[in-house]
Backbone as numpy.savetxt, mean C-alpha at the origin, in Angstrom:
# Nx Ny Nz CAx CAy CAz Cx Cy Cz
-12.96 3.89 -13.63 -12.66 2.68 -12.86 -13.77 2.47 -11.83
-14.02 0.91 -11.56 -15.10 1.14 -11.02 -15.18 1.47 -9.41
-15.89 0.98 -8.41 -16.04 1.12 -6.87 -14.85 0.31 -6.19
-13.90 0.77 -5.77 -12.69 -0.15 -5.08 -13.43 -1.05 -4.22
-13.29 -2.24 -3.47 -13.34 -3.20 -2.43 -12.96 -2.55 -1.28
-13.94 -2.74 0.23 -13.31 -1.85 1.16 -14.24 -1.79 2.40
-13.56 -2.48 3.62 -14.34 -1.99 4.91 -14.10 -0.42 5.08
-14.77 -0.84 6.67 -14.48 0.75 7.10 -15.73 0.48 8.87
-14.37 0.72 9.47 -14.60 0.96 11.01 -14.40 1.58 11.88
-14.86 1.87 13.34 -14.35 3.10 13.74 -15.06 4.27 13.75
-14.53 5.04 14.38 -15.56 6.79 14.53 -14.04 7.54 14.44
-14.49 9.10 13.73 -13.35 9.96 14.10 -12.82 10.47 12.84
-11.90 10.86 12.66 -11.52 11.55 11.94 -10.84 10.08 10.63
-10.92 10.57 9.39 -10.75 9.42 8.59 -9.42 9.16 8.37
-9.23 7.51 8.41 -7.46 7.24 8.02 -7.85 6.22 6.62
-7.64 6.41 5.71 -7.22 5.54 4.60 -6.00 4.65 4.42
-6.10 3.48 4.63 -4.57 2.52 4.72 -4.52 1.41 3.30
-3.70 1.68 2.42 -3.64 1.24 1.43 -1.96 0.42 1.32
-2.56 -0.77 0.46 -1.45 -2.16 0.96 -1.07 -1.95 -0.18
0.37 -3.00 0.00 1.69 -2.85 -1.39 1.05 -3.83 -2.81
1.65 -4.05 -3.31 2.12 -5.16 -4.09 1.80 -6.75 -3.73
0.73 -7.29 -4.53 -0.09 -8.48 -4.55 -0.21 -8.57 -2.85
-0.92 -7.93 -2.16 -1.45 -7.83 -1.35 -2.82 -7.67 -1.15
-3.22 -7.44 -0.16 -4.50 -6.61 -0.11 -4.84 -6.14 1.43
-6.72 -5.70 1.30 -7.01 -5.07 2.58 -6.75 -5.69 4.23
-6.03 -6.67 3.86 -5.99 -7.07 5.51 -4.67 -6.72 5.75
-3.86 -6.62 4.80 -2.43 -6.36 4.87 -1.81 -5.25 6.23
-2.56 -4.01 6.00 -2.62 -3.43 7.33 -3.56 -2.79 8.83
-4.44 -4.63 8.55 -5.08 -4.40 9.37 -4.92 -4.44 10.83
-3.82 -4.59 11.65 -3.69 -4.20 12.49 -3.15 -2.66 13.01
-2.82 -1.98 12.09 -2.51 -0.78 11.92 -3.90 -0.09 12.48
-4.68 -0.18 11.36 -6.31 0.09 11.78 -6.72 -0.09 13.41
-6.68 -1.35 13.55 -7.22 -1.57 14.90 -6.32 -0.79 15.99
-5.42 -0.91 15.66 -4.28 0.16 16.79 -4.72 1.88 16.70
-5.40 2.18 15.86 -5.94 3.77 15.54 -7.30 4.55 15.50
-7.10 3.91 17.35 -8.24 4.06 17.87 -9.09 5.56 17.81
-10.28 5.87 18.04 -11.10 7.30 17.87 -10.52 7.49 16.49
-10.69 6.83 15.55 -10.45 6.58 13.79 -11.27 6.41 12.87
-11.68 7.11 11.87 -12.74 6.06 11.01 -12.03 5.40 9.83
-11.46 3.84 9.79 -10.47 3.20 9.46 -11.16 2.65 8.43
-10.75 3.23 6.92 -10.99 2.21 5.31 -9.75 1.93 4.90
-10.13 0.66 4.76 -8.74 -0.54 4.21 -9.29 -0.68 2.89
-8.62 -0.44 1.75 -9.27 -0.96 0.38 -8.68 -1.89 -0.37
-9.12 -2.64 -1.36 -8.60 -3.18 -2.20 -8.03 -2.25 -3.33
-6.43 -2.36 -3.71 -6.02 -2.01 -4.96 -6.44 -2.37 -6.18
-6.91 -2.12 -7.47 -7.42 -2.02 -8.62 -6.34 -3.52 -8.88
-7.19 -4.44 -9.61 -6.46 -6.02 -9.83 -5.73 -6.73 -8.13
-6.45 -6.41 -7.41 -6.11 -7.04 -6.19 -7.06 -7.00 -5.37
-7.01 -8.19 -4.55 -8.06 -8.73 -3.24 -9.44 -8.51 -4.63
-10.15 -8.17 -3.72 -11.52 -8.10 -3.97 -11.97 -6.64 -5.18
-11.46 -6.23 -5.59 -11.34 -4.80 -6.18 -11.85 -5.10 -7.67
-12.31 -4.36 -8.73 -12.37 -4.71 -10.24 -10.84 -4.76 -10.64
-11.17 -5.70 -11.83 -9.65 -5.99 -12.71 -9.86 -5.16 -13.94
-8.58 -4.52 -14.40 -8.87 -3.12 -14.85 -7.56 -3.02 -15.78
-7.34 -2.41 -16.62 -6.34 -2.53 -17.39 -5.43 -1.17 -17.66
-4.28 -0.64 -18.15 -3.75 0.41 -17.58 -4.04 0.42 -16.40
-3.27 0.16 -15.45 -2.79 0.40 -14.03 -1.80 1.55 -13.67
-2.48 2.34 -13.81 -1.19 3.50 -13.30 -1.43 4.26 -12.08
-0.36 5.34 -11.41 -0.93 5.95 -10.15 -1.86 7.02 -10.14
-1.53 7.36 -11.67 -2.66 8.86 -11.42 -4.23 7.73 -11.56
-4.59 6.97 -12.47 -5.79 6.21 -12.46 -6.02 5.48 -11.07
-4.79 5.08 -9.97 -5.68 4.79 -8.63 -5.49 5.69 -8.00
-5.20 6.89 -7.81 -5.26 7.97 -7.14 -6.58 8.79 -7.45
-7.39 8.67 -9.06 -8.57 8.80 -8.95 -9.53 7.87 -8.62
-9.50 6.71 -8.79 -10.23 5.70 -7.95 -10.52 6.16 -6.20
-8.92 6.03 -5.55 -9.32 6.57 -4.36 -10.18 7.54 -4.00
-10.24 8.83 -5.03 -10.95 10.18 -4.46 -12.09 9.45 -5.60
-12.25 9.13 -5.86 -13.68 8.60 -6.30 -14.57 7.36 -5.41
-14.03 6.91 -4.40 -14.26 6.37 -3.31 -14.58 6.97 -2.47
-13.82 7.92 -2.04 -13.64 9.26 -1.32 -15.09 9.82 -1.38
-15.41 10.56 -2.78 -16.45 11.42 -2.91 -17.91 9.99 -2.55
-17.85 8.72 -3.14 -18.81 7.98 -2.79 -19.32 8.18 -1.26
-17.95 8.19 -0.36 -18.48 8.00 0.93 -18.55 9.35 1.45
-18.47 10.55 1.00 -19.02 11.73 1.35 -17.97 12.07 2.16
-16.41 12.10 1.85 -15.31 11.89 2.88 -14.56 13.17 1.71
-14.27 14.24 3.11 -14.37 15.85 2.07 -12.27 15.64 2.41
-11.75 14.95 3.53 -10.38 14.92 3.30 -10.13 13.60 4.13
-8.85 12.91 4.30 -8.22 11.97 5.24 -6.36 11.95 5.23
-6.27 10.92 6.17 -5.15 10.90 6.45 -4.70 9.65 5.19
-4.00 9.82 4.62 -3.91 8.53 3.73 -2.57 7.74 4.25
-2.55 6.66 4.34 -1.41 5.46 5.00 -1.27 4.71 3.83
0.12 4.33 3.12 0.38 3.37 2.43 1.85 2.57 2.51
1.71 0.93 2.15 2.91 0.85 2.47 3.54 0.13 0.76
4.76 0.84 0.78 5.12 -0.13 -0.58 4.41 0.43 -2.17
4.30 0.00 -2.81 3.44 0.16 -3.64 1.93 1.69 -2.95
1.51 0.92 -2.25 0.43 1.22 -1.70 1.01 2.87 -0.87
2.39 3.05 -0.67 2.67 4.48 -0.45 2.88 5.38 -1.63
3.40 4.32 -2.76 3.17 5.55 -3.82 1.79 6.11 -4.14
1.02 5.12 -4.10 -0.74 5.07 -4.53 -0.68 6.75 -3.38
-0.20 6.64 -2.10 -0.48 7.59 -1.22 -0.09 8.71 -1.55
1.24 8.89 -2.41 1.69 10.00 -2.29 0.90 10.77 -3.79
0.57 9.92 -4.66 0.15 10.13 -6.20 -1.53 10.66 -5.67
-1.96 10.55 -4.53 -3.44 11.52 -4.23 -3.36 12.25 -3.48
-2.13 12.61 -2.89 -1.22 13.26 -2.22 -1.14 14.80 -3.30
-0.03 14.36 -4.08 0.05 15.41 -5.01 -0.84 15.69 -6.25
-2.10 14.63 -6.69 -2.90 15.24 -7.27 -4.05 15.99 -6.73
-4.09 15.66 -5.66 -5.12 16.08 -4.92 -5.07 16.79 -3.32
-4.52 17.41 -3.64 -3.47 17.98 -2.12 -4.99 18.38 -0.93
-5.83 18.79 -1.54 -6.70 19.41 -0.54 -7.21 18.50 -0.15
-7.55 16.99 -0.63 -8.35 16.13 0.07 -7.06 15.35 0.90
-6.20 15.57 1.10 -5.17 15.13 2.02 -5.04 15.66 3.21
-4.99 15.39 4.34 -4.67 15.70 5.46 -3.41 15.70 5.86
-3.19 14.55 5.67 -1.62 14.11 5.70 -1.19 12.69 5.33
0.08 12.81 4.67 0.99 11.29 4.15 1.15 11.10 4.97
1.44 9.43 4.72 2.57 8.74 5.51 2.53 7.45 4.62
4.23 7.54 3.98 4.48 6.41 3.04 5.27 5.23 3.87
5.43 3.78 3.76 5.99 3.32 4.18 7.00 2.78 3.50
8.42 2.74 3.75 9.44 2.50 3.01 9.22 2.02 1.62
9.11 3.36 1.05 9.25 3.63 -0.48 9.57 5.23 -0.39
9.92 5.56 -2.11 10.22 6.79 -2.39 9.66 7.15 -3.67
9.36 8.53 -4.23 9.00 8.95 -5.00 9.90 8.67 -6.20
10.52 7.31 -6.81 11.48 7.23 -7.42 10.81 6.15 -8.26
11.58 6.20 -9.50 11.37 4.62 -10.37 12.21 3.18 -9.56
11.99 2.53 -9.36 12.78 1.16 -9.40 13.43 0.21 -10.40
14.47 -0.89 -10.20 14.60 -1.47 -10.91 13.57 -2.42 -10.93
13.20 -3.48 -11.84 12.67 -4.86 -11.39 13.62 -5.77 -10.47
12.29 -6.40 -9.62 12.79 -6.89 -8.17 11.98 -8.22 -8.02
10.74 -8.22 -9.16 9.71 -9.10 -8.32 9.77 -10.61 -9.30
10.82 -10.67 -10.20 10.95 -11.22 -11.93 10.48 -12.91 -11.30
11.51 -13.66 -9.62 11.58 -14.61 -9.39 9.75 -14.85 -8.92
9.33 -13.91 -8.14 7.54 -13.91 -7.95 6.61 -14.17 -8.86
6.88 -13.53 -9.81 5.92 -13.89 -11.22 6.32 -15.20 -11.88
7.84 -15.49 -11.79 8.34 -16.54 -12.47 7.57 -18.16 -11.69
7.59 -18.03 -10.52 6.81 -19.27 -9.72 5.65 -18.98 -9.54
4.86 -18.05 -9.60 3.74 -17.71 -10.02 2.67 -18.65 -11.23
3.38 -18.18 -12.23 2.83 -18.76 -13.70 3.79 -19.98 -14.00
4.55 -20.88 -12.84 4.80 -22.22 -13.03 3.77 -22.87 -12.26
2.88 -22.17 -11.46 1.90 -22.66 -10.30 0.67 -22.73 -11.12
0.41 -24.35 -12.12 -0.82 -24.78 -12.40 -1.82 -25.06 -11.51
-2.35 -24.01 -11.59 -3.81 -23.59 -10.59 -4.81 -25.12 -11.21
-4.71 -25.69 -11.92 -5.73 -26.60 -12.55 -5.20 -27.92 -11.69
-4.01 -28.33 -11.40 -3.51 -29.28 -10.86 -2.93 -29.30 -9.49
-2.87 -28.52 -8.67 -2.80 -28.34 -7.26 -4.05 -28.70 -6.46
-3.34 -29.48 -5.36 -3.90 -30.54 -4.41 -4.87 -29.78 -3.27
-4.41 -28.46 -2.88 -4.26 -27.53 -2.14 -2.78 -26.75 -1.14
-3.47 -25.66 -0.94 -2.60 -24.69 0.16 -1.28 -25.21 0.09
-1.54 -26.77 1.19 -0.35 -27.21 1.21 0.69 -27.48 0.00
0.11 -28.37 -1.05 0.58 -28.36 -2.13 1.57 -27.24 -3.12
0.26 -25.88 -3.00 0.47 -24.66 -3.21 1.85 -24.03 -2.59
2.00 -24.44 -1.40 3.16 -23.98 -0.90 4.43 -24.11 -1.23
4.38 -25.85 -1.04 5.54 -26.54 -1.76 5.85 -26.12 -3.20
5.26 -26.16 -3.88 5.90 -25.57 -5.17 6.06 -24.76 -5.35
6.15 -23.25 -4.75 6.36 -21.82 -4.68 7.62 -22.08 -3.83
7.49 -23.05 -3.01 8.88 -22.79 -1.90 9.99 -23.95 -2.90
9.54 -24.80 -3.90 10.62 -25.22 -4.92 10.87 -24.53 -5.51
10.26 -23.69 -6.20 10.46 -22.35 -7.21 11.23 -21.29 -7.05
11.70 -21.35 -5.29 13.04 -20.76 -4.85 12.24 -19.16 -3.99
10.55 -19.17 -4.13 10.44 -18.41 -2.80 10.90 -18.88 -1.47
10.74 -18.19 -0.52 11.06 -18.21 0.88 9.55 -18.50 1.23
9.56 -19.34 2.65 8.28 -19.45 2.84 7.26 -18.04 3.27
7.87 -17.06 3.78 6.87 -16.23 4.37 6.34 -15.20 3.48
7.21 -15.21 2.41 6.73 -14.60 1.34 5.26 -15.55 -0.07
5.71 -17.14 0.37 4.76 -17.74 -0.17 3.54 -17.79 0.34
3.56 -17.65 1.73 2.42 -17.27 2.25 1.77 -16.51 2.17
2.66 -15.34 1.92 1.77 -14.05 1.58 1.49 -13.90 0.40
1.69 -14.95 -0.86 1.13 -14.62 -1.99 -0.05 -15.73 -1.88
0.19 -16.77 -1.10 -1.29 -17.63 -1.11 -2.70 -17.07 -0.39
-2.63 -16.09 0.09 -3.71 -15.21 0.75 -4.74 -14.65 -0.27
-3.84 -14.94 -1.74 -4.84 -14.79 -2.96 -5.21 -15.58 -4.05
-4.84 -16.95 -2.93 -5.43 -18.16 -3.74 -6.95 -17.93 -2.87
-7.61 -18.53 -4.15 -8.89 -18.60 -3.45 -9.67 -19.80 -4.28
-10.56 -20.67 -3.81 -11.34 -21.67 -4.09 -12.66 -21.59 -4.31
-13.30 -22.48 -5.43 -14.74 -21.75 -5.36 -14.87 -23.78 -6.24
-16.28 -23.99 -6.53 -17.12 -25.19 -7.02 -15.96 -25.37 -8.04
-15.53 -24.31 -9.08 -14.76 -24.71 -10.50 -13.15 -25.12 -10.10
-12.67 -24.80 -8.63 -11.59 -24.81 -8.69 -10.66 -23.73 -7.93
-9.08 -23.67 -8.12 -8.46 -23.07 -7.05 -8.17 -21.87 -8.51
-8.30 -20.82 -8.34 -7.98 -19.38 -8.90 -7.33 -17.97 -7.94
-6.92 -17.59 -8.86 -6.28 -15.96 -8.15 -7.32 -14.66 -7.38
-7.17 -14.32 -7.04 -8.21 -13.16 -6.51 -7.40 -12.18 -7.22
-6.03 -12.05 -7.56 -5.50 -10.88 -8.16 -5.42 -11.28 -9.48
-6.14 -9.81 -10.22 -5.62 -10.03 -12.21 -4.12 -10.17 -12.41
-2.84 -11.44 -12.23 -1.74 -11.40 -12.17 -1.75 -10.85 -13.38
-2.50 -11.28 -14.53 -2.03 -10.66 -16.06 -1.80 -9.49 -16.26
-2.80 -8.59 -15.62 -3.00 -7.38 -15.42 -1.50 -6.71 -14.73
-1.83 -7.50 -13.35 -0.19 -6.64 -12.40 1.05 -7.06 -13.60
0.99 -8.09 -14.05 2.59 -8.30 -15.30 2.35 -7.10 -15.87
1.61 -6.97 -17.10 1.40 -5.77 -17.73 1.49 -4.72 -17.14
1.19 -4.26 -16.25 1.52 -2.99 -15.73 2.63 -2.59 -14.76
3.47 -3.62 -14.84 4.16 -3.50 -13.37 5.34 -2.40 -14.05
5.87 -2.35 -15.11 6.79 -1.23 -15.34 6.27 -0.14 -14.47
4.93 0.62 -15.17 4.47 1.40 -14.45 4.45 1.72 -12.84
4.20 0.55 -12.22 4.32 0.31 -10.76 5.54 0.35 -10.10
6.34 -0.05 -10.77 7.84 0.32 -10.21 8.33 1.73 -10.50
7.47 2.19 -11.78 8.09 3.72 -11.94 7.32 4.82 -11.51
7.51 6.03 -11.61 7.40 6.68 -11.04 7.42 7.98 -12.29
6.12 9.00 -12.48 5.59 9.58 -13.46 4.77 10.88 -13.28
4.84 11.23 -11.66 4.07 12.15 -11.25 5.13 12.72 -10.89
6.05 13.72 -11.45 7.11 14.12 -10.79 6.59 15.88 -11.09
5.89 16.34 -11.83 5.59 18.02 -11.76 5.01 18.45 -10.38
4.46 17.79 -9.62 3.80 18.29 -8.66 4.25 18.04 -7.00
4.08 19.46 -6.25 3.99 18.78 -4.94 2.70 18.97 -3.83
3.38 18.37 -3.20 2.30 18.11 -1.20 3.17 18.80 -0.48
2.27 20.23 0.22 2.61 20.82 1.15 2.37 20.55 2.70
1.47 19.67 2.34 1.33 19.36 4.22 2.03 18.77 4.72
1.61 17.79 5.58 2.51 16.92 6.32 2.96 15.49 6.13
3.98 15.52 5.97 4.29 14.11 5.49 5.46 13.30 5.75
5.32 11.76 6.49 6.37 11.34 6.83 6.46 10.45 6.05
7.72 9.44 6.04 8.43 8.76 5.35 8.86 7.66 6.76
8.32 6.87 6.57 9.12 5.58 7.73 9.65 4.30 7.38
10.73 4.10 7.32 11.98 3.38 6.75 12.61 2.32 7.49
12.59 0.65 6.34 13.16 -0.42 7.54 14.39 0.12 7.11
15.36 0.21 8.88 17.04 0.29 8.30 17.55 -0.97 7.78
17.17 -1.77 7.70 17.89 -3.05 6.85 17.08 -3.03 5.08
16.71 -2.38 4.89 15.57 -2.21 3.76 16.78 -0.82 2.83
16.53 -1.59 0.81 17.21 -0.88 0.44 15.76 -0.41 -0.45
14.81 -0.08 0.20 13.95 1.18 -0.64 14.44 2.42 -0.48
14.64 2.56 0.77 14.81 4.06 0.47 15.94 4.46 0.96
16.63 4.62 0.28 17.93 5.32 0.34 18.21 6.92 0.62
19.64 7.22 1.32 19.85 8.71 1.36 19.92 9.87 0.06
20.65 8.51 -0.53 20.13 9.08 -2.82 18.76 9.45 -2.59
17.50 9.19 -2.20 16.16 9.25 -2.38 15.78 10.74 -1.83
16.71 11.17 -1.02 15.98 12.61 0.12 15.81 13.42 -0.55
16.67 13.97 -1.65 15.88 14.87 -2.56 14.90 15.07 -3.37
14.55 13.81 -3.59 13.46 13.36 -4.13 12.20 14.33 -3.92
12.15 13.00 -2.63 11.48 13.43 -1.39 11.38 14.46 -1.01
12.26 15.57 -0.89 12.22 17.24 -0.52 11.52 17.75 -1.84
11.92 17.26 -2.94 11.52 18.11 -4.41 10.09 18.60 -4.17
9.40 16.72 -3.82 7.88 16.97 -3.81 7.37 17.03 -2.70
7.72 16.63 -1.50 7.26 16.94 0.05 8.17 17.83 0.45
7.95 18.68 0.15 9.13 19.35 0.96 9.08 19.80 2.62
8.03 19.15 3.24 7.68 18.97 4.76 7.97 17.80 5.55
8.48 16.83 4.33 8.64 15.42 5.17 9.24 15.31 6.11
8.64 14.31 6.92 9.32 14.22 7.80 10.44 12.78 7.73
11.17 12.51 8.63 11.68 10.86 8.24 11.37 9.93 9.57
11.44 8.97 9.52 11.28 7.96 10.57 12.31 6.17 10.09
13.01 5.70 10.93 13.80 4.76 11.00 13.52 3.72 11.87
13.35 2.80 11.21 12.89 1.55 12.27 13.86 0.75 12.28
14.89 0.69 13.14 15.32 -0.37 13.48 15.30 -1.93 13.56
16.41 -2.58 12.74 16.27 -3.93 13.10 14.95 -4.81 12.20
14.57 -3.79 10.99 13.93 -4.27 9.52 13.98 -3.76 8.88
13.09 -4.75 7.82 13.36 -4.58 6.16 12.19 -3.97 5.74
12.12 -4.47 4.74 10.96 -3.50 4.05 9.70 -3.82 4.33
9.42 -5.38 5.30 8.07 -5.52 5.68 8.06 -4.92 7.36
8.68 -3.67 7.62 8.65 -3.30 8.85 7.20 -3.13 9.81
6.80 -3.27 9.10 5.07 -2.76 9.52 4.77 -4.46 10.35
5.39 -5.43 9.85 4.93 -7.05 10.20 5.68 -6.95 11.10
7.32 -7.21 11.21 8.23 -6.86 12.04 8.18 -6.39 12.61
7.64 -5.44 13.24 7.82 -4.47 14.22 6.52 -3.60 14.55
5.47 -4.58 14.84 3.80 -3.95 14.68 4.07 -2.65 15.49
3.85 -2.83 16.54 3.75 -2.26 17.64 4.71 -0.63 17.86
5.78 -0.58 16.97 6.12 0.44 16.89 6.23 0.99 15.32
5.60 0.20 14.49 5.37 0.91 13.47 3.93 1.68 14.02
3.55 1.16 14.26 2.22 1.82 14.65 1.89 2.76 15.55
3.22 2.92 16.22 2.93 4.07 17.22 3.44 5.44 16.60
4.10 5.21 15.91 4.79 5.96 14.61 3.21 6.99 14.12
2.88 5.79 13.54 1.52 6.08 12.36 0.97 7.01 13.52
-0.01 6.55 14.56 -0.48 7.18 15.61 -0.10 8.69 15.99
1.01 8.32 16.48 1.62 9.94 16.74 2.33 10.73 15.68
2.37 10.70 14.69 2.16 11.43 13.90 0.63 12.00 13.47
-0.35 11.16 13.33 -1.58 11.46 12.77 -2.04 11.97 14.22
-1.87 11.67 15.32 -2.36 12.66 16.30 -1.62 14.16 16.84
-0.77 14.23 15.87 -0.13 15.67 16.22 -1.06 16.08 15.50
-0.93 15.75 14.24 -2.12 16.81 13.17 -3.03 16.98 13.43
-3.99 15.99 14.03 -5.76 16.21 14.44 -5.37 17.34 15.87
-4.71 17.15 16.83 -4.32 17.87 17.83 -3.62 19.45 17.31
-3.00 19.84 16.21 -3.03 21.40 15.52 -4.29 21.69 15.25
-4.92 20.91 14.12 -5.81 21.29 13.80 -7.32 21.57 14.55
-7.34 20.74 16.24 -8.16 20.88 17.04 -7.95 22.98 17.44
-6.76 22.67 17.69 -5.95 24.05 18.44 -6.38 25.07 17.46
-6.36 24.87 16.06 -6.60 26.44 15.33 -8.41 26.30 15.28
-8.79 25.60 15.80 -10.53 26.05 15.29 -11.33 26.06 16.52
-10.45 25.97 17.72 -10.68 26.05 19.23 -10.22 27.68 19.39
């Protein structure tokens, strides 16, 4: 697979923050900017934002992408951050690759298969003739007839994009259809992550459930948990400011042990 899409800012010890489902790298970019003395890479997922479109989409194939990013930038471990989708991606280089991990942190998801959830997204999706839309605005309205909600249409128009020929996707949707079984399931179950690893959860959010903790113990068996109050599963939008202090103090306990044993 080829070179993922991907800033990278900051000094310090490395955090990798990887976004859900038809998303991409800006998704948690305020996370970044809040994680300060950081060296902060946001990437594009394989068929999303800016990234190559790629076929078989599975987690062990972007979990080697990542550490093949990884080894590009001469980056020997990090903290990896994902939310959604983008936490399994975390936990799947997590457990294939335990030594280049520092430490998880998934955001409300679990090491579990899902049902399908996203059927009405794709369905107004591929009713949205990209050849005959006016713009944005346009774009909107018919995703929000199609029976999305607006804030979710918004967040799928962040990958409309315009160029001389016309209005097109930045994400291979063909690609995410085809693979999305995979993406909802879950296939790395022989292995675990011994380090450190939390789990932070909207309480109005049915990803992750108390059914899920064993899971979770099977293959982290260090996790930690975290509960955010008063959201759902986009808790990270909802609730910047203390999702992020979350992320923070957790990833600064670890750099702060690990200062302590080599001091």
């Amino acid at each position: 697979m080829s070179k993922l899409n991907h800033t990278i800012t900051g000094n310090g010890s490395t955090v990798i923050l990887i976004h859900g489902l038809f998303g991409n790298l800006d998704n948690l970019k305020a996370l970044g900017t809040s994680l300060t003395d950081h060296t902060i890479i946001r990437l594009d997922v394989p068929n999303h934002g800016l990234s190559p479109h790629c076929s078989n989409m599975n987690y062990q194939s972007i979990a080697d992408a990542v550490i093949q990013l990884m080894d590009e930038l001469a980056i020997d471990a990090a903290h990896i951050v994902g939310h959604s989708m983008g936490g399994k991606i975390a936990m799947a280089v997590a457990l294939c690759y335990p030594n280049r991990v520092k430490s998880l942190i998934a955001a409300d998801i679990a090491p579990v298969s899902y049902s399908p959830r996203h059927q009405n997204v794709f369905a107004a999706l591929d009713q949205l003739n990209l050849t005959q839309i006016t713009g944005r605005a346009d774009a909107l309205k018919q995703l929000i007839n199609s029976g999305i909600d607006e804030a979710t249409a918004q967040f799928l128009l962040k990958n409309l994009s315009k160029t001389s020929a016309g209005y097109h996707w930045k994400m291979n949707l063909d690609g995410i259809k085809q693979d999305y079984d995979a993406l909802i399931g879950w296939d790395i179950t022989d292995k675990q992550y011994k380090g450190p690893a939390l789990c932070i959860r909207g309480a109005d959010s049915d990803y992750v459930l108390a059914a899920h903790r064993q899971s979770y113990l099977d293959q982290f068996p260090n996790v930690q948990a975290k509960t955010i109050a008063a959201t759902g599963h986009w808790l990270h939008a909802q609730k910047p400011a203390v999702f992020n202090r979350i992320v923070g103090e957790f990833i600064a306990e670890y750099d702060s042990n690990l200062s302590n044993l080599t001091t």
